[in-house]
NUGUDREN-786336 format. One record per residue (C-alpha): residue in one letter; chain; x, y, z. Coordinates in pm, whole numbers, plus 50000, padded with zeros to 5 digits. Layout:
N
+--------+------+-------+-------+-------+
: vexmar : mifi :     X :     Y :     Z :
+--------+------+-------+-------+-------+
:      A :    A :     X :     Y :     Z :
...
+--------+------+-------+-------+-------+
//
This chain:
187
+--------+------+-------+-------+-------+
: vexmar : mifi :     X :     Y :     Z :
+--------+------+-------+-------+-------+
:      X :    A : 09146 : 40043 : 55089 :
:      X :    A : 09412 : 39742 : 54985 :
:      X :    A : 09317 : 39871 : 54618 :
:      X :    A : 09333 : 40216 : 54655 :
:      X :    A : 09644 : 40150 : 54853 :
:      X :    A : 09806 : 39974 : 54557 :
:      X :    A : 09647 : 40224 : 54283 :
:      X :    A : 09792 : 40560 : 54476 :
:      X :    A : 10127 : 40386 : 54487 :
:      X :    A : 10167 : 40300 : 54117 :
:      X :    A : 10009 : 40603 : 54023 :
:      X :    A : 10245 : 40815 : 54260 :
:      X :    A : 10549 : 40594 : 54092 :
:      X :    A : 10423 : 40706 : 53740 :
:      X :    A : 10393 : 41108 : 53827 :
:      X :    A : 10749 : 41066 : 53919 :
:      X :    A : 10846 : 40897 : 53589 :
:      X :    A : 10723 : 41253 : 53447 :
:      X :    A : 10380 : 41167 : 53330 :
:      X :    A : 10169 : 41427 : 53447 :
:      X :    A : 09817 : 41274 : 53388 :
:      X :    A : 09883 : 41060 : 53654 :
:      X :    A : 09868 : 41381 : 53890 :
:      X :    A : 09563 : 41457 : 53815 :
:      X :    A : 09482 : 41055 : 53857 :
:      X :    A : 09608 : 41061 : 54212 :
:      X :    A : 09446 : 41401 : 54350 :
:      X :    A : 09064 : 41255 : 54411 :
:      X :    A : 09211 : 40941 : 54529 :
:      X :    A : 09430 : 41124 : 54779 :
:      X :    A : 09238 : 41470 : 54894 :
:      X :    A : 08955 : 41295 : 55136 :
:      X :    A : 09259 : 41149 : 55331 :
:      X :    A : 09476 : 41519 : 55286 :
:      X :    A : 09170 : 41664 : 55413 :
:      X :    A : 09114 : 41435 : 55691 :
:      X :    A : 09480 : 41507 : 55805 :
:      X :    A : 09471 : 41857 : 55726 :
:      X :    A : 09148 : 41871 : 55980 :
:      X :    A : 09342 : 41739 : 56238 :
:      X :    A : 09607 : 41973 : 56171 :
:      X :    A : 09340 : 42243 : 56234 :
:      X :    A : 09175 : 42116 : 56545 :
:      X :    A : 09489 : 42209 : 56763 :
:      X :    A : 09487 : 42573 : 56630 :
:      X :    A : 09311 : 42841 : 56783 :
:      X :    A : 09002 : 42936 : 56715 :
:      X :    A : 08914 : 43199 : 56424 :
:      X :    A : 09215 : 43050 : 56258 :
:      X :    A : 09240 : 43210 : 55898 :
:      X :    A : 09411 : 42902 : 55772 :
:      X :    A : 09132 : 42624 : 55629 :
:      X :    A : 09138 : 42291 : 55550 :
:      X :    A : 09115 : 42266 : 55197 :
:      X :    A : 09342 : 42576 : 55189 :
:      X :    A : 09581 : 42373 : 55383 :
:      X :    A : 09580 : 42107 : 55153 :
:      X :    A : 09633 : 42344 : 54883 :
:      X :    A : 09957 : 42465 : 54991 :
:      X :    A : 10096 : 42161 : 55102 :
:      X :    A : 10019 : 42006 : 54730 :
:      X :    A : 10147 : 42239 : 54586 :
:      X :    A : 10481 : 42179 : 54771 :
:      X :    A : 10430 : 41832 : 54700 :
:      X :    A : 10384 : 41932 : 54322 :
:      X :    A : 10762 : 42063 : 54337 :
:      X :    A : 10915 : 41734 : 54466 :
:      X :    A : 11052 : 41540 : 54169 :
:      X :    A : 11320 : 41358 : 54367 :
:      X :    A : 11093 : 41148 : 54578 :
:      X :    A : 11104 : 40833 : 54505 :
:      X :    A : 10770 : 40732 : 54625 :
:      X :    A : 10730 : 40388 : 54781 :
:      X :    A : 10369 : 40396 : 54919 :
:      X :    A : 10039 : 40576 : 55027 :
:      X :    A : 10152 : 40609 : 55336 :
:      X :    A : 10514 : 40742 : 55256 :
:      X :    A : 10284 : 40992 : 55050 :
:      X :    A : 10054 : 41073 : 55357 :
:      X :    A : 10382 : 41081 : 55531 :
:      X :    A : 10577 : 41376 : 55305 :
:      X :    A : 10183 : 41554 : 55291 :
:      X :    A : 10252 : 41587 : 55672 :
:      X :    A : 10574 : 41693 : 55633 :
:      X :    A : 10446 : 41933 : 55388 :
:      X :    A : 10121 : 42070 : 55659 :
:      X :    A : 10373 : 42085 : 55901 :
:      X :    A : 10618 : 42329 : 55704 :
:      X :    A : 10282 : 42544 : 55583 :
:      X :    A : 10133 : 42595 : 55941 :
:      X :    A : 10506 : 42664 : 56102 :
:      X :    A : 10557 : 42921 : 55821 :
:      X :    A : 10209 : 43082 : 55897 :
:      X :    A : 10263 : 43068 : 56315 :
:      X :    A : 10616 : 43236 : 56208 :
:      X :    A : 10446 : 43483 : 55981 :
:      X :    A : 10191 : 43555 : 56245 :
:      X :    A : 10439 : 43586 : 56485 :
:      X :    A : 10637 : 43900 : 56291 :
:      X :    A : 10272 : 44030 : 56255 :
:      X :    A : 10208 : 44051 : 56607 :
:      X :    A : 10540 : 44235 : 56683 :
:      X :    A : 10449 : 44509 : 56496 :
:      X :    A : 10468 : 44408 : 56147 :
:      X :    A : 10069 : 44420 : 56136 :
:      X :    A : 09846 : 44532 : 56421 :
:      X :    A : 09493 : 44335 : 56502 :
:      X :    A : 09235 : 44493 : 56735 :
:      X :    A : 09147 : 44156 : 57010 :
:      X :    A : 08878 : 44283 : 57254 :
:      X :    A : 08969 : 43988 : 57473 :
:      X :    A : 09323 : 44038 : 57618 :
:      X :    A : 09275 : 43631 : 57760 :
:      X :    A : 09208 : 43533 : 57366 :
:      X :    A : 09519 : 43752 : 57291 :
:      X :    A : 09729 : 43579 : 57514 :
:      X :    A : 09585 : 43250 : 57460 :
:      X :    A : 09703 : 43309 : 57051 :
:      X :    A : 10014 : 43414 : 57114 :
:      X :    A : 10086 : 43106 : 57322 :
:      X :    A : 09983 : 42867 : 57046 :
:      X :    A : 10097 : 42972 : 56823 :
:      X :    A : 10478 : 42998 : 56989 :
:      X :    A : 10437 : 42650 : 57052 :
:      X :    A : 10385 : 42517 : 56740 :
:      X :    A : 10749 : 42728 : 56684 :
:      X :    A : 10875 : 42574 : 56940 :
:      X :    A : 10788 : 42288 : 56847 :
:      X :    A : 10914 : 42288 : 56509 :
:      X :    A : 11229 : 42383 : 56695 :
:      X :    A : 11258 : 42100 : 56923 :
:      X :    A : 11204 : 41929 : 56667 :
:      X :    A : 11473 : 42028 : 56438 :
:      X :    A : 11675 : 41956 : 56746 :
:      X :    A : 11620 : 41645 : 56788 :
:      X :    A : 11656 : 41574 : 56410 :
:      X :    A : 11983 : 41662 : 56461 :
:      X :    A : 12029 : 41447 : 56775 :
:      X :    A : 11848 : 41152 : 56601 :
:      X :    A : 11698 : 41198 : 56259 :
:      X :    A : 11514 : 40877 : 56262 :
:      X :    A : 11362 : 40934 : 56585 :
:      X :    A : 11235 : 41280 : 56459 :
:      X :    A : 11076 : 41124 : 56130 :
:      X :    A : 10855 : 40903 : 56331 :
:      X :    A : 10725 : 41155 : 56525 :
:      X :    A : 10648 : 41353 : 56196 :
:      X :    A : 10481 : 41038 : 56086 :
:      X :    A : 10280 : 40965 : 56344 :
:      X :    A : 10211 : 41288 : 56562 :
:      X :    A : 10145 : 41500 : 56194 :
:      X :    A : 10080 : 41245 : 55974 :
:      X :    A : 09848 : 41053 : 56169 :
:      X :    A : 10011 : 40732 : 56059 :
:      X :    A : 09987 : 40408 : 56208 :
:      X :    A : 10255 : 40228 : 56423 :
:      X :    A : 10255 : 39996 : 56108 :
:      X :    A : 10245 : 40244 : 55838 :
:      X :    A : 10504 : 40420 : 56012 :
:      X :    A : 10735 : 40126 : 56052 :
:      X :    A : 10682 : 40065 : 55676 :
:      X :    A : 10806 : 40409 : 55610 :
:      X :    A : 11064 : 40449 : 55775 :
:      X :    A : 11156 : 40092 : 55721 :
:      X :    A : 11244 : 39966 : 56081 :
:      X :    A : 11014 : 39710 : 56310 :
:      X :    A : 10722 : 39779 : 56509 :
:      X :    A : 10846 : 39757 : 56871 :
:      X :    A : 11142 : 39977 : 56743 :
:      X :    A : 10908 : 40232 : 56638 :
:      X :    A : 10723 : 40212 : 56993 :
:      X :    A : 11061 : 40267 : 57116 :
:      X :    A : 11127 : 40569 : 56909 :
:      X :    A : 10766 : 40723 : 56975 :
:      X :    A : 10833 : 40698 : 57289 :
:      X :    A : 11186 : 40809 : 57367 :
:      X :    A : 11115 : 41115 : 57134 :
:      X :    A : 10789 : 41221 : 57354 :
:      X :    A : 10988 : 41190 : 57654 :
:      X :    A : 11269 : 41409 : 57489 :
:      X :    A : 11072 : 41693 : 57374 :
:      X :    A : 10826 : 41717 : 57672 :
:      X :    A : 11150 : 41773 : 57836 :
:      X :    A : 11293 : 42040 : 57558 :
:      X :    A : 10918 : 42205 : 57507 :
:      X :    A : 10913 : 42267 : 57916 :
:      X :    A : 11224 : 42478 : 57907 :
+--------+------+-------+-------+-------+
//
């Protein structure tokens, strides 16, 4: 891992001196792990989601295509932005899906419990993406680490090497920013 560790990050730090080979370098190193986190992504949604995995992974590259200014330090700043990048894609298609169900295209559900059940996911990943934009604004550092670790499946360490702060203080962050938006997502 060490070496594949060291060859994303140099190859990463070449795409973003403009060499363009080195894309297409990094994508089979990288996709397993997108795909991995893209999967987890998924498990939380509801079922009969429309969204897929590699699909998933798919849009977020491609917004990860159209980010020249990162300077990118690691594989795990990279898994980090991918995240990011899910994140923005799934809260995008929850919002989409949201205008859909309010009349701006009408499903058939013989279940009204699934109905129900949908609709409530998928307004909490919204509200989630709220409360978190929230406390972004409150504490921006706090907010990354959540985004690291809650969407990018990062660990404690990787995320601490990210963000560039200590271990205990990013225990102290995870925590403090659960705390704060159990509270916000319960209004």
């Amino acid at each position: 891992m060490a070496a594949d560790s060291h060859e994303i990050t140099r190859l990463l730090r070449v795409w973003r001196g403009g060499d363009q080979a080195a894309l297409d370098q990094l994508l089979p190193l990288v996709y397993d792990q997108l795909r991995r986190l893209a999967s987890r992504y998924l498990r939380g949604e509801r079922p009969g989601h429309t969204l897929q995995s590699s699909a998933l992974v798919n849009e977020a590259f491609l917004l990860l295509v159209g980010q020249n200014e990162i300077d990118w330090q690691s594989r795990a700043h990279f898994l980090g932005v991918a995240a990011l990048a899910m994140r923005r894609v799934l809260v995008d298609y929850a919002r989409s899906r949201n205008y859909e169900k309010r009349g701006g295209k009408l499903e058939h559900l013989e279940i009204e419990a699934a109905a129900t059940i949908l609709i409530e996911r998928e307004a909490e990943i919204v509200a989630l993406d709220d409360a978190l934009q929230d406390l972004e604004k409150f504490d921006a550092r706090k907010c990354r680490v959540v985004e690291l670790r809650y969407f990018g499946g990062l660990t404690v360490e990787e995320t601490a090497e990210v963000v560039g702060i200590s271990v205990p203080t990013v225990m102290r962050d995870w925590n403090m920013a659960k705390a704060w938006l159990r509270k916000e997502m319960s209004k």
